[in-house]
C-alpha positions as CSV (number, residue, x, y, z in Angstrom):
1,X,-72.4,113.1,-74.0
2,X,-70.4,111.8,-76.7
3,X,-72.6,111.5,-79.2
4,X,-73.8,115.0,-78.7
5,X,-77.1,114.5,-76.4
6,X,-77.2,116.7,-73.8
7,X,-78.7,115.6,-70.1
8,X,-80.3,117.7,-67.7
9,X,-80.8,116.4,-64.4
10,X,-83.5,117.7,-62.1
11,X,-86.2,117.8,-59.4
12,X,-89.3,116.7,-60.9
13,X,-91.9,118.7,-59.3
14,X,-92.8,122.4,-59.2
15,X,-91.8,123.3,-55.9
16,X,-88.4,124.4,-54.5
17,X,-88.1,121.1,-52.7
18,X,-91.4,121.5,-51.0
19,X,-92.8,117.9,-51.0
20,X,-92.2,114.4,-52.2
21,X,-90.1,113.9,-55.6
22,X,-87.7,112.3,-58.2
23,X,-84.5,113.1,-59.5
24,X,-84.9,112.5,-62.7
25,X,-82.6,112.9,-66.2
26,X,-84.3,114.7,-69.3
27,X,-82.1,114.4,-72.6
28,X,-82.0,116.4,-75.7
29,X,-81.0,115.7,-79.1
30,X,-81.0,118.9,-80.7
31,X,-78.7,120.9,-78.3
32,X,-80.9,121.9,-76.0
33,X,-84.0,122.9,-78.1
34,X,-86.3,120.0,-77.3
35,X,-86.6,117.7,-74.5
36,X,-87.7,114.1,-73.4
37,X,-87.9,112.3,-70.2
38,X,-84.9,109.5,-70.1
39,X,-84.5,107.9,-66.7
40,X,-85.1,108.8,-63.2
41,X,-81.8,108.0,-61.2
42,X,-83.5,108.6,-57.9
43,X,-86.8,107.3,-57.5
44,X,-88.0,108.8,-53.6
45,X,-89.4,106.9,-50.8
46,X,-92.7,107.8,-49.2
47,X,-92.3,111.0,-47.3
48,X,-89.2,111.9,-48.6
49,X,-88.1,113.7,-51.6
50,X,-85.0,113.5,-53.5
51,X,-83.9,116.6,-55.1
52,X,-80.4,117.7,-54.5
53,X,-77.9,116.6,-56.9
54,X,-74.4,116.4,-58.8
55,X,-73.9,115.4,-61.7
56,X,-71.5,114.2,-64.7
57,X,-69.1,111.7,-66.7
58,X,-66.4,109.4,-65.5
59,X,-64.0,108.4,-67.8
60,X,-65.4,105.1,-68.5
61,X,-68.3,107.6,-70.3
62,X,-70.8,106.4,-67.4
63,X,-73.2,109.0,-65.6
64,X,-73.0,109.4,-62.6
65,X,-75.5,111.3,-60.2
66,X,-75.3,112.0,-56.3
67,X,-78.7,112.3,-54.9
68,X,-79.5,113.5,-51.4
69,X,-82.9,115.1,-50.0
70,X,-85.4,115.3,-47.6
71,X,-87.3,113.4,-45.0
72,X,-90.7,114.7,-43.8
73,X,-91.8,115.7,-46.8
74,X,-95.7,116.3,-47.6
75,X,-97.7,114.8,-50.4
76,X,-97.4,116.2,-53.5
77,X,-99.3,119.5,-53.7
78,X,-99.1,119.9,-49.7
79,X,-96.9,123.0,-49.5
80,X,-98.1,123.4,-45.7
81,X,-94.7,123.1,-43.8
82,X,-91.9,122.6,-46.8
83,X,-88.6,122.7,-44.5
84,X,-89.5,120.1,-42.0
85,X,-87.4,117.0,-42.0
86,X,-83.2,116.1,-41.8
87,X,-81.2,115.6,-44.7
88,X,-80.8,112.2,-46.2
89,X,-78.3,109.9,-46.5
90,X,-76.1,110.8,-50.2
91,X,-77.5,108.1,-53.0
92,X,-74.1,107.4,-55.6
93,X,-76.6,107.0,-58.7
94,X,-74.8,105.2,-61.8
95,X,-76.3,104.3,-65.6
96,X,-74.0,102.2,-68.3
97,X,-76.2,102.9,-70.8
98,X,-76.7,106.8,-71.0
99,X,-79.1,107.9,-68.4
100,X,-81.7,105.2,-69.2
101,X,-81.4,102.6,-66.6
102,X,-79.3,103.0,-63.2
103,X,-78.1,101.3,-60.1
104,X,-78.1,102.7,-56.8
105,X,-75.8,102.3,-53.9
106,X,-75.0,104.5,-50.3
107,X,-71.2,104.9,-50.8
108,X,-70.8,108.4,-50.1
109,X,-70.2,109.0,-46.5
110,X,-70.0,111.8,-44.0
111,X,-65.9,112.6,-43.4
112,X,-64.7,110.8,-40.1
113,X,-65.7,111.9,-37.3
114,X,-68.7,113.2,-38.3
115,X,-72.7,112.1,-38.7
116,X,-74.8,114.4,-40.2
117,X,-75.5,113.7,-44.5
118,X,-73.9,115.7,-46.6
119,X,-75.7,117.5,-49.7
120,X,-74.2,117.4,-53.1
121,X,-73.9,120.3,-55.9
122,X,-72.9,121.4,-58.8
123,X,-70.7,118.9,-61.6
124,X,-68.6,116.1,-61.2
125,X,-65.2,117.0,-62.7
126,X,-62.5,115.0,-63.8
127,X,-59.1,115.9,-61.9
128,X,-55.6,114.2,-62.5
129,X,-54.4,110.9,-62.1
130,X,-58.0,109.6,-63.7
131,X,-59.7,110.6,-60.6
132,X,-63.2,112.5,-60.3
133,X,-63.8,115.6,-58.2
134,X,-67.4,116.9,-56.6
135,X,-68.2,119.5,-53.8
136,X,-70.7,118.9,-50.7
137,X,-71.9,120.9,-48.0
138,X,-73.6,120.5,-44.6
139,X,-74.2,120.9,-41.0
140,X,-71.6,119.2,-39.2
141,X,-73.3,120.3,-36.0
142,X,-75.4,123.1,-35.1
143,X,-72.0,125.6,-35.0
144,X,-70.1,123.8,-37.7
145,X,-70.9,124.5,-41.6
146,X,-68.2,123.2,-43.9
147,X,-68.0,122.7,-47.6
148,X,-65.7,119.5,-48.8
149,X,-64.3,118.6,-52.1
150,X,-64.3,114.4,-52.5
151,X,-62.6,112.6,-54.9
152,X,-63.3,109.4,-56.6
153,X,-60.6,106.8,-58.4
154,X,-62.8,103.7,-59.7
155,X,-65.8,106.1,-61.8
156,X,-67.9,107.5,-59.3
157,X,-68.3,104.4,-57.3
158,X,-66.8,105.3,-53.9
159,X,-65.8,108.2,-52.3
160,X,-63.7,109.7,-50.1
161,X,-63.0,113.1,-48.2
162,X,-60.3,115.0,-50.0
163,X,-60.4,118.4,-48.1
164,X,-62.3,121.2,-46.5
165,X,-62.9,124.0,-49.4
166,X,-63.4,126.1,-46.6
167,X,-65.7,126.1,-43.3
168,X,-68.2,128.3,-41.5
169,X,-69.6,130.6,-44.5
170,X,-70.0,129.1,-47.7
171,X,-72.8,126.2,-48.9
172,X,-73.3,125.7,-52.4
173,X,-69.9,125.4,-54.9
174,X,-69.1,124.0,-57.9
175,X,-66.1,123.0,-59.9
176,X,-64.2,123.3,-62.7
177,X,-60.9,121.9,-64.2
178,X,-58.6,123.7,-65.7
179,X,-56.1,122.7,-68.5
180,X,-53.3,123.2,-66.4
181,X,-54.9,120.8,-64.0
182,X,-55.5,122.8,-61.3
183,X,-59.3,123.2,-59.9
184,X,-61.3,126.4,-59.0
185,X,-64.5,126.7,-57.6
186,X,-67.5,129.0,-57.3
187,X,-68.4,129.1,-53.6
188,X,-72.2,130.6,-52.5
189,X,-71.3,132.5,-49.5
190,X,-73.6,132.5,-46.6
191,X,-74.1,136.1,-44.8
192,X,-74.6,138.0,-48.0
193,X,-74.8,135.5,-50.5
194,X,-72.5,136.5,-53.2
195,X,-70.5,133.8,-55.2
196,X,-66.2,133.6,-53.9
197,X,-63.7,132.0,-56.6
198,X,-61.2,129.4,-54.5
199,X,-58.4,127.4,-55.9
200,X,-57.0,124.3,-55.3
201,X,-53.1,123.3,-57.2
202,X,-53.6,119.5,-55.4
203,X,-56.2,118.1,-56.4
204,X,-58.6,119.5,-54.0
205,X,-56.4,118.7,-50.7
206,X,-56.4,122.6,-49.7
207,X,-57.6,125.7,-51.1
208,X,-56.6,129.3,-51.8
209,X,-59.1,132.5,-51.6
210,X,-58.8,134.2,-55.3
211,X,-61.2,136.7,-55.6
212,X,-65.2,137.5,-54.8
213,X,-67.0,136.9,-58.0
214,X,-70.6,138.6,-58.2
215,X,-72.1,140.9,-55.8
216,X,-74.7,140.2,-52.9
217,X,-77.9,137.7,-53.5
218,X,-76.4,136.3,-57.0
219,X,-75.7,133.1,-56.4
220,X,-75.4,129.8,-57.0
221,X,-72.8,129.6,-60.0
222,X,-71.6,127.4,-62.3
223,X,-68.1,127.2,-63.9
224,X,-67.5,126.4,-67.6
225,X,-64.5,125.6,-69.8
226,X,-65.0,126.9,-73.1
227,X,-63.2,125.3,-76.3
228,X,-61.2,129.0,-76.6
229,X,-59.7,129.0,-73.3
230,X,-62.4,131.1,-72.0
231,X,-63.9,130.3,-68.4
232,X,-67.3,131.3,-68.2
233,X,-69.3,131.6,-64.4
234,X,-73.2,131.6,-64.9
235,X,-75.0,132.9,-61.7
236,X,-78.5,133.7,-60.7
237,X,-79.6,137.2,-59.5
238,X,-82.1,137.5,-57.1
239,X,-81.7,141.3,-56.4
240,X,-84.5,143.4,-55.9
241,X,-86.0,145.0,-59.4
242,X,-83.7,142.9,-61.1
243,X,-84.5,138.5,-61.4
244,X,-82.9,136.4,-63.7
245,X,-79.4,134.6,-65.0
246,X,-76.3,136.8,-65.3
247,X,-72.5,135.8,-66.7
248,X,-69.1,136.6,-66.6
249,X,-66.5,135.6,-68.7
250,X,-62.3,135.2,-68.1
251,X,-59.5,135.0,-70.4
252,X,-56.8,134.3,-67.7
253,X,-58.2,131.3,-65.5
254,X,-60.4,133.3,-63.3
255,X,-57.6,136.3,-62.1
256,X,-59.9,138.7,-63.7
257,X,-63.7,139.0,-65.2
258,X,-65.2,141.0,-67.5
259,X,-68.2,142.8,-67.0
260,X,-71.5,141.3,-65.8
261,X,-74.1,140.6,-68.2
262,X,-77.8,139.6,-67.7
263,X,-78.5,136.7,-70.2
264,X,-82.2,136.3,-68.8
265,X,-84.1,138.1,-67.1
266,X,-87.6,137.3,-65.0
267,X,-90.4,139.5,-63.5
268,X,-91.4,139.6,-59.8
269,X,-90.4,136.0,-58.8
270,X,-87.4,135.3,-56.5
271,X,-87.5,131.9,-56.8
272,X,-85.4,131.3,-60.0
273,X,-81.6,131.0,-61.5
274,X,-79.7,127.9,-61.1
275,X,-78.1,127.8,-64.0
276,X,-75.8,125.3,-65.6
277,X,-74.1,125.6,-68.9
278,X,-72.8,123.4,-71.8
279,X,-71.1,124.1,-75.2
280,X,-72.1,122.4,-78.5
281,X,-69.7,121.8,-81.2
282,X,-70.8,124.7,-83.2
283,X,-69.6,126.8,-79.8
284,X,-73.2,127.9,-79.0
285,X,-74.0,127.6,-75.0
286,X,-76.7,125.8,-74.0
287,X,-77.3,127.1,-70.2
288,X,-80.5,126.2,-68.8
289,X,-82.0,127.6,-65.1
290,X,-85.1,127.1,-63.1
291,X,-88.1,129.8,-62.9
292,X,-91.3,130.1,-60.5
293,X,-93.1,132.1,-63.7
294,X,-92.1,134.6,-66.6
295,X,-94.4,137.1,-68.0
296,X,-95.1,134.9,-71.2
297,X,-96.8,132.4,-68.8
298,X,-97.0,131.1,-64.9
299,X,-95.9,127.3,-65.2
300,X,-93.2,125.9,-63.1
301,X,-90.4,125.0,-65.1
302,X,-86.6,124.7,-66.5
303,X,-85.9,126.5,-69.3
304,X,-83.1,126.7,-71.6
305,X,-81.3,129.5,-73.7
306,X,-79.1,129.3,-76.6
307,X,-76.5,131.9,-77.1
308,X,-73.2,132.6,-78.6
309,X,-69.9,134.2,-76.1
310,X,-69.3,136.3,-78.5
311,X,-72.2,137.9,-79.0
312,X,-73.0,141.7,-77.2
């Protein structure tokens, strides 16, 4: 944020979407060392849970967060049948006053022609021409799996169906800006899971293939613009013997990465990673993840690490 508080925005129970929830926003005023519980963008309905999200800035400076979930969802501590249910309708979540208080309206639609909710991911980017940018996924039918990139041109109010990222194999991306204006994004594959770099020089009309990115089961990703130039992707790893949050980093716009590096790692739990990263204005990172349980204790939680690029 602009005056240097950072915002998480999360699932607010500990459970991989397995019963009813919030999305709520958790702020911190000391880059990422503590935090506090600052507004709750998606309250859910009875039986549902809301717990898939996007997130970010327009250029008004207001916060915006897409919220979609799940129907049929059991009372809270009711693990008993956790993927039951159809994906709900995409909330457009918006706060004028940083994340406190926020207004809710159902202005993201399916693309034409088609019925089934799509699910939102990743950040909300600004693109050119003072528009916003942010990827969604879904079933269009049983047969039909697409990921879309949507833009926005009055601050994350509406939105609209720019283009098709790519169909048939890939579910969870992200995007980034570059400052040549162009956008990439880090696509989670579907047969083997690994994370694809694709690149759009339109504004997210259509999309080019660059390069795969990690290797099987390390997924999702995030993209970062650091203040050097730098791009840096943050993934999880959920390969046997080895759990946790790796990186890569780029010095020429994503044509080629250096070697991977494992900033965190877990013990015996798969269900972890999903990181997303910041930079502070000393240049630290501030990239915080989800975990079922570390060795230090067994709790539920996000956690955060500090760390500097530079650093071996």
């Amino acid at each position: 944020m602009p005056d240097g508080k950072i915002i998480a925005t999360i699932f607010n129970q500990p459970t991989h979407g397995g019963w009813e929830g919030d999305v709520e926003c958790w702020a911190s005023e000391d880059q990422g060392r503590t935090w506090h519980l600052h507004g709750v963008p998606a309250p859910h309905e009875p039986g549902e849970n809301r717990m898939n999200v996007a997130a970010g800035r327009g250029y008004d400076g207001h916060l915006i967060v897409l919220a979609s979930g799940w129907s049929q969802r059991n009372p809270v501590g009711d693990y008993s049948s956790p993927h039951d249910g159809e994906v709900l309708p995409v909330w457009v979540c918006r706060s004028e006053d940083g994340g406190e208080t926020w207004e809710r309206t159902e202005t993201l639609l399916p693309p034409e022609g088609k019925d089934r909710p799509l699910v939102p991911f990743g950040d909300i980017v600004q693109i050119s021409d003072n528009a916003l940018g942010v990827c969604l996924y879904g079933w269009s039918s049983p047969d039909e799996r697409n990921a879309y990139f949507y833009t926005s041109s009055d601050n994350g109010r509406t939105w609209e169906a720019q283009g098709i990222i790519r169909g048939d194999d890939i579910t969870e991306t992200t995007p980034v800006t570059l400052a040549d204006g162009r956008v990439l994004v880090a696509a989670r594959t579907i047969e083997d899971q690994h994370l694809d770099l694709l690149a759009s020089d339109d504004s997210g009309l259509t999309w080019t293939f660059c390069c795969p990115m990690t290797l099987g089961f390390q997924h999702p990703g995030h993209l970062l613009l650091l203040s050097d130039g730098r791009l840096l992707l943050s993934y999880g790893i959920r390969n046997k013997g080895c759990y946790g949050v790796g990186i890569r980093l780029s010095s020429d716009a994503g044509e080629t990465w250096g070697h991977p590096r494992v900033l965190v790692s877990f013990q015996g739990t798969t269900d972890c990673g999903y990181p997303s990263s910041v930079q502070v204005d000393d240049g630290t990172i501030v990239t915080a993840y989800y975990c079922k349980g570390i060795a230090e204790h067994q709790r539920y939680h996000m956690g955060v690490v500090r760390w500097n690029s530079d650093e071996d």
